[in-house]
C-alpha positions as CSV (number, residue, x, y, z in Angstrom):
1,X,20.3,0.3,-41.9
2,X,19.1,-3.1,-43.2
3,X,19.0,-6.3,-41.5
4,X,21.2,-9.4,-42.9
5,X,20.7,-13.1,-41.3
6,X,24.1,-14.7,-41.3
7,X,24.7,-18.3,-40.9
8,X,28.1,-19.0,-39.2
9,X,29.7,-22.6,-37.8
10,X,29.7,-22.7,-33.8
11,X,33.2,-22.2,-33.6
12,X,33.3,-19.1,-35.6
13,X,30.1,-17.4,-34.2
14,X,32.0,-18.1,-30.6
15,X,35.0,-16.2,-31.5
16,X,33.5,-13.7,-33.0
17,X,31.4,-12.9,-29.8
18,X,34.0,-12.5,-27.6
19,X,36.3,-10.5,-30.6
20,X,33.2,-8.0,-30.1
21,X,32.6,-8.1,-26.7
22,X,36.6,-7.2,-26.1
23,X,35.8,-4.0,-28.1
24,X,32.7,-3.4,-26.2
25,X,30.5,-4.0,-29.7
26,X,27.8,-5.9,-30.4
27,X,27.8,-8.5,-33.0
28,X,26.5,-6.8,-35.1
29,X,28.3,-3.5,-35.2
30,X,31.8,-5.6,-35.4
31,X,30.7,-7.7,-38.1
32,X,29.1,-4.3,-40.2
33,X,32.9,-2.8,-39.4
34,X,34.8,-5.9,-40.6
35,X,32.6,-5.5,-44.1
36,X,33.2,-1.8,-44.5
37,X,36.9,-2.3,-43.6
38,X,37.1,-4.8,-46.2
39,X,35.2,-3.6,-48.7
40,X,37.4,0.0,-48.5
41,X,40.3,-1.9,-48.3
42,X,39.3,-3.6,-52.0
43,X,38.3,-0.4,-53.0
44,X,41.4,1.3,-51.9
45,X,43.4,-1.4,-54.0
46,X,41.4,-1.1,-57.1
47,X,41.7,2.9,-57.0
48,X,46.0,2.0,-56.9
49,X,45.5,-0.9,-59.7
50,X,43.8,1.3,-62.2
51,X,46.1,4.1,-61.7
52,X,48.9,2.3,-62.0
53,X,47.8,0.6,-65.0
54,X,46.8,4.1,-66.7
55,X,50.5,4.9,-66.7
56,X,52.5,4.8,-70.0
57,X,54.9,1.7,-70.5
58,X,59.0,2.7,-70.6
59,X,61.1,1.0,-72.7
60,X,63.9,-1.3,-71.5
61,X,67.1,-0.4,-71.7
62,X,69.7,-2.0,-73.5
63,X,70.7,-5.1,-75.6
64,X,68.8,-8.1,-73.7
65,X,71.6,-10.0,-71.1
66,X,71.7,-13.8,-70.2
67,X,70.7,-14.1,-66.2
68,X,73.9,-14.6,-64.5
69,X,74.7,-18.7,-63.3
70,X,73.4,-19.8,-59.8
71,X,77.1,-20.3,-58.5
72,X,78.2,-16.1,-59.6
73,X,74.7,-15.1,-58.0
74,X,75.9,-17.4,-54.9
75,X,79.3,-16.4,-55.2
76,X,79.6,-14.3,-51.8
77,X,81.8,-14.3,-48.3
78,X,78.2,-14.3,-46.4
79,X,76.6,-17.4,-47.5
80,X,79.4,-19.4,-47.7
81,X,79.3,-22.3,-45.7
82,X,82.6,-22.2,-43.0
């Protein structure tokens, strides 16, 4: 373990207390779990990014078409106004 000094407004370090002491942490175990928590989460993301990008491109198919006009794409029973 290592120890960190952390500035943090008045406000902030308030609600941050009493998010801690309503899990029955100290400050700083919650603030160590909010850091891991977001730093897997990132990782997490990354992992899905790179392996998404690593997949081969597909070809479109088909001649290109013109987007159809706002009033056919609007053109329906439910959002017409009665």
């Amino acid at each position: 373990m290592r120890n960190v000094t952390i500035t943090l407004d008045t406000e902030t370090a308030a609600q941050v207390k009493v998010r801690a002491a309503e899990r029955g942490m100290s400050l700083s175990r919650y603030i160590g779990e909010i850091l891991r928590r977001e730093l897997r989460n990132g990782d997490v993301y990354d992992a899905a990014y790179r392996s998404w990008r690593a997949g081969k491109a597909f070809p479109l198919a088909g001649a290109a078409q013109p987007y159809p006009k706002r009033e056919e794409a609007y053109d329906r029973p439910g959002l017409r106004r009665r």
